[in-house]
VEXMI-54556 format. One record per residue: x, y, z of N, C-alpha, C in turn; residue in one letter; residue number from 1. Coordinates in pm, 1 decimal, always signed. Each point is the difference from the previous one (the first is absolute). Example, Ala and Ser with C-alpha at 12.3 -4.5 7.8 and 13.67 -1.06 7.14 Angstrom:
// VEXMI-54556
ATOM,n.c1,n.c2,n.c3,ca.c1,ca.c2,ca.c3,c.c1,c.c2,c.c3,r,k
ATOM,+1319.0,-569.0,+780.0,-89.0,+119.0,+0.0,+90.0,+120.0,+0.0,a,1;
ATOM,-35.0,+105.0,-72.0,+82.0,+119.0,+6.0,-77.0,+109.0,+73.0,s,2;
//
This chain:
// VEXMI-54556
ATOM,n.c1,n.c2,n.c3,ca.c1,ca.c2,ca.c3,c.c1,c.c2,c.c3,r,k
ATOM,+84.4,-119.2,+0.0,-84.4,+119.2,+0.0,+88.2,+124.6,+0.0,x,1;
ATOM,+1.9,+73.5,-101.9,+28.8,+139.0,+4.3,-61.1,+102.7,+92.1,x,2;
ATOM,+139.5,+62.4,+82.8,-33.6,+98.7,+82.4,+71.5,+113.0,-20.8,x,3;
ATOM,-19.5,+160.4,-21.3,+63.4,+90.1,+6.0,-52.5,+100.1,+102.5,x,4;
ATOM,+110.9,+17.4,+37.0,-38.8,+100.5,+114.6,+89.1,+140.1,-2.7,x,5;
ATOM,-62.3,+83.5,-15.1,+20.8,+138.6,+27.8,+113.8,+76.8,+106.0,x,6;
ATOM,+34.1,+44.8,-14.9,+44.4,+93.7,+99.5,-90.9,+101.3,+75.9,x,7;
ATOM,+26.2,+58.0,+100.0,-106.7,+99.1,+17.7,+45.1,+170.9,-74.3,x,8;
ATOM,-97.0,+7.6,-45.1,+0.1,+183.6,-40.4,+43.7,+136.7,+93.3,x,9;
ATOM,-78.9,+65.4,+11.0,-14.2,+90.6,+113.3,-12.3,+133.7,-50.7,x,10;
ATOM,+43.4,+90.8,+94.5,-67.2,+136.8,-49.2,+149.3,+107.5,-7.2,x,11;
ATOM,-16.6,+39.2,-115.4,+104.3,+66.0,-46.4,+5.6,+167.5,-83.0,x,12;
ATOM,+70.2,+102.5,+41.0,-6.1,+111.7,-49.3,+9.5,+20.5,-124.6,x,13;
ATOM,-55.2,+90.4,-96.5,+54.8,-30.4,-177.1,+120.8,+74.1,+28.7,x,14;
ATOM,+58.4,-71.2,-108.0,+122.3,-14.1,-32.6,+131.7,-96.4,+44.0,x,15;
ATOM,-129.2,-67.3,+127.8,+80.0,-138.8,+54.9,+25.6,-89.4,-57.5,x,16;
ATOM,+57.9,-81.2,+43.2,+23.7,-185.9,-57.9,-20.6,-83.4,+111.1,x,17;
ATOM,-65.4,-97.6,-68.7,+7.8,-121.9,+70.2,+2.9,-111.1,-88.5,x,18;
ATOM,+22.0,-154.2,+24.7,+34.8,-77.3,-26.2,-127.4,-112.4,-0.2,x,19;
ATOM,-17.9,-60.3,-41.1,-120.0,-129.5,+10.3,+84.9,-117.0,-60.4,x,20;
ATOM,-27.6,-109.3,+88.5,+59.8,-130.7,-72.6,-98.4,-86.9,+27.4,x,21;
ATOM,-12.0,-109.4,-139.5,-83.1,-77.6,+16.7,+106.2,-162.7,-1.5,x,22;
ATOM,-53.8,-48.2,+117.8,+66.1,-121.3,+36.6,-85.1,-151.8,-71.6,x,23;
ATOM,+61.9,-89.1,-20.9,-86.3,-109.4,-76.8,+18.5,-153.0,+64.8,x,24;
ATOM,-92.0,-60.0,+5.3,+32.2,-130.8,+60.4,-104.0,-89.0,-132.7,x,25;
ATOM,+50.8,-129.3,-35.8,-89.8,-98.4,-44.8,+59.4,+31.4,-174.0,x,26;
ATOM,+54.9,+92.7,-18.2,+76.4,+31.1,-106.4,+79.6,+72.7,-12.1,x,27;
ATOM,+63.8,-16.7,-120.9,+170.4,+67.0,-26.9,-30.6,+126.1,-105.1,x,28;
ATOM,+28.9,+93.2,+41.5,-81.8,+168.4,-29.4,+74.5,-26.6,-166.3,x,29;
ATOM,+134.2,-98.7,+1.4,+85.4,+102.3,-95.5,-57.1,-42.4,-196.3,x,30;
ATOM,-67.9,-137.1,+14.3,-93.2,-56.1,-9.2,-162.3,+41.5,-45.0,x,31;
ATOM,-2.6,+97.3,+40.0,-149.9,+87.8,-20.0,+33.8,+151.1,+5.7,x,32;
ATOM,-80.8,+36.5,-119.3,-13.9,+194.5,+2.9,-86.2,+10.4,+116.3,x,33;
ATOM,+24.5,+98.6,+84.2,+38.2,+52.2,+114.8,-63.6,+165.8,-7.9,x,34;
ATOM,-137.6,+6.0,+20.8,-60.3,+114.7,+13.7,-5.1,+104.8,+127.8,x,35;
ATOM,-12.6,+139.0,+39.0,-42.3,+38.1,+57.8,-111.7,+59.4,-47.8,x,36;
ATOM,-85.0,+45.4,+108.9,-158.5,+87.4,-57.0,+28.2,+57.1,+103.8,x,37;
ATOM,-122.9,+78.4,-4.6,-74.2,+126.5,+89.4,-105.1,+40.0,-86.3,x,38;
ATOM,-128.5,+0.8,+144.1,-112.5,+17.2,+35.6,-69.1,+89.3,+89.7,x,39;
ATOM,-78.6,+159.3,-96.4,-41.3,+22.9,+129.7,-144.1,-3.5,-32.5,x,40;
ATOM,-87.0,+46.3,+99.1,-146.8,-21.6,+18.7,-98.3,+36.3,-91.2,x,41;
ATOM,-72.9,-53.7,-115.2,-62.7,+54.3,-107.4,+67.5,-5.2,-172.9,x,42;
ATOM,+138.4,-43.8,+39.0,+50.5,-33.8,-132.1,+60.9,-109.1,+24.4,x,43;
ATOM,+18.8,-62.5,-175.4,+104.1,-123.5,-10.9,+92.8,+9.7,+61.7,x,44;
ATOM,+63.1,-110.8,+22.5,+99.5,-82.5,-28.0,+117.2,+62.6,-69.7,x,45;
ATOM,+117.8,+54.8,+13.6,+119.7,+86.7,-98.7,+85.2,-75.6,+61.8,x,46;
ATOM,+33.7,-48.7,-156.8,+142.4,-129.0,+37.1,+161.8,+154.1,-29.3,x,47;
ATOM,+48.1,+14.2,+58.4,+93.6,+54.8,+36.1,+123.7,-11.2,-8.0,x,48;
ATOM,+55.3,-138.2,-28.5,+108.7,-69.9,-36.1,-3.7,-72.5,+5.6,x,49;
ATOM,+114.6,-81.5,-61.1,+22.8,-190.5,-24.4,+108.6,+0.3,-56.1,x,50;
ATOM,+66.2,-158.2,+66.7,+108.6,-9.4,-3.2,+10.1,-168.9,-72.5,x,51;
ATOM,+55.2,+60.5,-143.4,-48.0,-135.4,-54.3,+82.6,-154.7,+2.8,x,52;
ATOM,-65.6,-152.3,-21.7,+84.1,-75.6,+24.0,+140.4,-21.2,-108.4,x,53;
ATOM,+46.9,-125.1,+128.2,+132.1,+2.6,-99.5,+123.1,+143.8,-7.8,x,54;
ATOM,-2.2,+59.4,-145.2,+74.3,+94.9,+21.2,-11.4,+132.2,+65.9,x,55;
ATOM,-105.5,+24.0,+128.0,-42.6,+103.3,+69.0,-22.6,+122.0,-45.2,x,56;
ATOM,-42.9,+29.4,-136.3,-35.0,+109.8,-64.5,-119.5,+34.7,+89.3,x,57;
ATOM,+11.3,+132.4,+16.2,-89.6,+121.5,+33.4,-84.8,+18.2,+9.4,x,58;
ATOM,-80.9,+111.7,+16.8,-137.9,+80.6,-66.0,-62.0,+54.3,+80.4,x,59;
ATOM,-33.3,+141.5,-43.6,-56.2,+66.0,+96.5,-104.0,+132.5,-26.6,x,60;
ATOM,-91.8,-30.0,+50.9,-86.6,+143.4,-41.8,+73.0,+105.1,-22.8,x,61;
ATOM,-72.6,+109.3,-89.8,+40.6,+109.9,-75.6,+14.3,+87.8,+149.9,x,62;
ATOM,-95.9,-44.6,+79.3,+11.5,+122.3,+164.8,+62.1,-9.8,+79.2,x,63;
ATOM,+80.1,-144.9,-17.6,+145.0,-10.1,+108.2,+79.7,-2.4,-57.8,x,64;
ATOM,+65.1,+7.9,-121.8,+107.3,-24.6,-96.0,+142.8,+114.9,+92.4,x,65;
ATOM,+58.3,-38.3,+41.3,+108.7,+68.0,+59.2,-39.6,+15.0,+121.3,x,66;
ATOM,-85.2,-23.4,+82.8,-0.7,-8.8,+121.1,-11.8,-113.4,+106.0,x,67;
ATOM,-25.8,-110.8,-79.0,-83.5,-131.0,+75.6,+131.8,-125.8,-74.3,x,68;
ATOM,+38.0,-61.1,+52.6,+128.7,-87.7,-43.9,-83.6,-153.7,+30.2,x,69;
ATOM,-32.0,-78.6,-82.8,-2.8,-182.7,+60.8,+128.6,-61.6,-22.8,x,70;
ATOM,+49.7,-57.7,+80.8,+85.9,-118.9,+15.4,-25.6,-109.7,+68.2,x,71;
ATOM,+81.1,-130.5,-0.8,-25.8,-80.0,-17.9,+123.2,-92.7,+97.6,x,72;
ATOM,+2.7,-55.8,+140.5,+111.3,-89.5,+64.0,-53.6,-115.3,-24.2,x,73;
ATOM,+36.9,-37.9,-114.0,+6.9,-163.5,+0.2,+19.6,-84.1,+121.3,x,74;
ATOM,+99.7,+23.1,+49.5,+66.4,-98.0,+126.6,-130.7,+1.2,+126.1,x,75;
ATOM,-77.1,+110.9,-0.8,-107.4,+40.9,+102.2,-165.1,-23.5,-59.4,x,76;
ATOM,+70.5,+1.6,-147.7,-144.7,-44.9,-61.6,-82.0,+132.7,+61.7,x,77;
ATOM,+34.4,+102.6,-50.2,-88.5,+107.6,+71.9,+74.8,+133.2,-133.9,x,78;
ATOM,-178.8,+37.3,+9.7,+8.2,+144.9,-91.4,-16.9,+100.5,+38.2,x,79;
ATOM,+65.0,+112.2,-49.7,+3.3,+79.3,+79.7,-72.4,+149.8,-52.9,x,80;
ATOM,-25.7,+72.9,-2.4,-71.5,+120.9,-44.3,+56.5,+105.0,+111.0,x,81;
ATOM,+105.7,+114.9,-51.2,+56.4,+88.1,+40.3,-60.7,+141.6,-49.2,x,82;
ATOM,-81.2,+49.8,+70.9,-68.2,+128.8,-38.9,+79.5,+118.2,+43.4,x,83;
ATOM,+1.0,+120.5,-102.4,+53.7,+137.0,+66.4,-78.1,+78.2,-56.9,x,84;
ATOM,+59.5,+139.3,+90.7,-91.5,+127.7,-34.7,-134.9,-63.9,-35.6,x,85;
ATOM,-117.7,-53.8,+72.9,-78.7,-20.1,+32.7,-96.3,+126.2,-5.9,x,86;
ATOM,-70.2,-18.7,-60.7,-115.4,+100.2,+14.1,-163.0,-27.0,+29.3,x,87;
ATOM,-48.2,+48.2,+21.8,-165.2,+13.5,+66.8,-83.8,-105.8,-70.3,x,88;
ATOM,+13.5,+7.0,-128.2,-67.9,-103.2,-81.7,+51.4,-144.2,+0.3,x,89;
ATOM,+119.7,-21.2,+57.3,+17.5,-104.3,+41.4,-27.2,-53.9,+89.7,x,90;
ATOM,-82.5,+8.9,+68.7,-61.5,-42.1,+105.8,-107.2,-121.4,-48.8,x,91;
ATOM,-6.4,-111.4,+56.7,-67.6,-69.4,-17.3,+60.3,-161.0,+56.1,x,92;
ATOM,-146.7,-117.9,-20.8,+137.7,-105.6,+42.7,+20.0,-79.1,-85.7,x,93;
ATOM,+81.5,-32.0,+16.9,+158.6,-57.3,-117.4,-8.3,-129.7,+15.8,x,94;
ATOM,-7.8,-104.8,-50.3,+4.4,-123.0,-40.0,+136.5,-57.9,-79.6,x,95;
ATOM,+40.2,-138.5,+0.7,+53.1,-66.5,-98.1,-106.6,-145.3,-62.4,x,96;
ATOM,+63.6,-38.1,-82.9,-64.3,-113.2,-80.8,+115.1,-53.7,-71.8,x,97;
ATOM,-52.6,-143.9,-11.9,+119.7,-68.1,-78.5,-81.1,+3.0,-170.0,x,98;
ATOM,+38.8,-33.0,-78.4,+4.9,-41.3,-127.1,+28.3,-161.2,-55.1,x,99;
ATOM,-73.9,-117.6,-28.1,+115.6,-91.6,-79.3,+41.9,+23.7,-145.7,x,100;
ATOM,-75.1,+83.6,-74.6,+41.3,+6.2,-136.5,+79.0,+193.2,-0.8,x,101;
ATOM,+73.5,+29.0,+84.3,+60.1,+119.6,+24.3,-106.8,+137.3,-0.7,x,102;
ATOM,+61.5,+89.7,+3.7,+6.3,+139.7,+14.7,-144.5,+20.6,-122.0,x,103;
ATOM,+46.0,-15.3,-118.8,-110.0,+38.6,-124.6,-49.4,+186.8,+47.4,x,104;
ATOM,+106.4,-15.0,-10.8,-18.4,+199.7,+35.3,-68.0,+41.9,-136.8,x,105;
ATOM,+39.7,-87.1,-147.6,-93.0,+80.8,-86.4,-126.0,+7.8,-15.0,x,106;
ATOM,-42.3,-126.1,+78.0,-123.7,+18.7,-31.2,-100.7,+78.1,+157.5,x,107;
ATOM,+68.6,+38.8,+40.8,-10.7,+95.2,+113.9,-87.5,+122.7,-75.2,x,108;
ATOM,+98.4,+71.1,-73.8,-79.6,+116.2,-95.8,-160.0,-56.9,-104.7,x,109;
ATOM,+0.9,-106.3,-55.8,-75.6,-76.3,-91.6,-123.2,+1.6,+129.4,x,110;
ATOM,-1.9,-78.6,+93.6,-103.5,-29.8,+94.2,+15.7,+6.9,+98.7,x,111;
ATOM,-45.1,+91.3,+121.0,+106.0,-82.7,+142.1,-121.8,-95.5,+78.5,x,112;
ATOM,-117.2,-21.0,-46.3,-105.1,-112.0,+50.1,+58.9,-126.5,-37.8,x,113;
ATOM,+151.3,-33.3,-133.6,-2.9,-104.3,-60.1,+110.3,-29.8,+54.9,x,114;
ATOM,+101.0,+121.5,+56.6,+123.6,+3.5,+61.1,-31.8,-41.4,+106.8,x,115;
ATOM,-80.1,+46.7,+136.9,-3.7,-49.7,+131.8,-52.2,-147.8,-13.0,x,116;
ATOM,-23.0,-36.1,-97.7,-13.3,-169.3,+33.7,+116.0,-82.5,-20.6,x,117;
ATOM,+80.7,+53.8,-4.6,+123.1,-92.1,-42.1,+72.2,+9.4,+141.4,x,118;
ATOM,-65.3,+60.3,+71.3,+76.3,+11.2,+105.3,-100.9,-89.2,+134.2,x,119;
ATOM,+79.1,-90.3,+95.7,-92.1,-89.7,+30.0,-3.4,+44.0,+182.2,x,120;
ATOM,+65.1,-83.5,+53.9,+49.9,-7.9,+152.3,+51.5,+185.4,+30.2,x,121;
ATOM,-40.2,+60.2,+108.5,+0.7,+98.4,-1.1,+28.9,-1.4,+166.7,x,122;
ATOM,+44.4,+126.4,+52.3,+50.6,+61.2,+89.8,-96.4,+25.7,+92.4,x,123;
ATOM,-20.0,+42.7,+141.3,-146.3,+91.3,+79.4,+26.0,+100.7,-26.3,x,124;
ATOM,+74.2,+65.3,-79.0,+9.4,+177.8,+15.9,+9.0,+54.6,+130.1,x,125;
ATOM,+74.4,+118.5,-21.1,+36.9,+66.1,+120.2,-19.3,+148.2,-34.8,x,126;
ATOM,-29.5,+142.3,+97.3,-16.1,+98.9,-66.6,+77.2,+65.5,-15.2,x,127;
ATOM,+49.0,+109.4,-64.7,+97.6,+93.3,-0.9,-76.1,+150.2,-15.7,x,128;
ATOM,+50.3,+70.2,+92.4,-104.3,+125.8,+22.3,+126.0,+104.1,-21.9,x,129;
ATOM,-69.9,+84.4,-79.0,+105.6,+95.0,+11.6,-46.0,+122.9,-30.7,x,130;
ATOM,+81.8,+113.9,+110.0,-57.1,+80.3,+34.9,+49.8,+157.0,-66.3,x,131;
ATOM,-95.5,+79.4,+1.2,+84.8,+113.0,-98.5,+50.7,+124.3,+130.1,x,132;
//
C-alpha cells in the first residue's frame, strides 16, 4: 500500500520560504512522476510541479517558475518542494501525488481533468498560509 505523507506547512510572511517534503512508503518515488498541487476553497486542483520519472525532468507552473524548486532524494525516497519569495496567492494546501506513467506535463495544458487522473495515491495536504 502506498503512503505519502506530507510535511507540515505553516504560516509564513510574503516573501518567505519554506520547504515541503513529501515522504513515500510502499513505493520507490524515482519510479513515478511525482506531483505537487495546491488547493484552495472554491477552486480546482493546480498541479504546481512535477518531478518526472527516471531522468528527473522538471515542470512547473508559469506562477512559480523561479521561485518554487522540486527535487528529488532518492536515498530518502522523499520530494521535496522548496518555495521562495512566497506571496499571498500562494496560500493554500499543497499536496503531492505519485504518477505511474510520469509527469505528462503536456497534457497538463491540453486538459487538466485528463491530467489529474494520472495521478493516483496522494498525500493529506497540509496548509501553507501566507501572510502579506
Amino acid at each position: 500500500q502506498v503512503q505519502l505523507v506530507e510535511s507540515e506547512g505553516g504560516l509564513v510572511q510574503a516573501g518567505g520560504s519554506l520547504r515541503l517534503s513529501c515522504a513515500a512508503s510502499g513505493a520507490t518515488l524515482k519510479w513515478y512522476g511525482v506531483g505537487w498541487f495546491r488547493q484552495v476553497p472554491g477552486k480546482e486542483r493546480e498541479g504546481v510541479s512535477c518531478v518526472d520519472e527516471g531522468d528527473g525532468r522538471t515542470y512547473y507552473t508559469d506562477s512559480v517558475k523561479g521561485r518554487f524548486t522540486i527535487s528529488r532524494d532518492i536515498g530518502k525516497n522523499t520530494v521535496y518542494l522548496q518555495m521562495n519569495n512566497l506571496e499571498p496567492e500562494d496560500a493554500a494546501v499543497y499536496s503531492c501525488a505519485i504518477s505511474s506513467v510520469g509527469c505528462k506535463w503536456e497534457t497538463r495544458s491540453r486538459s487538466v481533468g485528463t491530467w489529474n487522473k494520472f495521478f493516483g495515491s496522494r498525500g493529506q495536504g497540509t496548509q501553507v498560509t501566507v501572510s502579506s
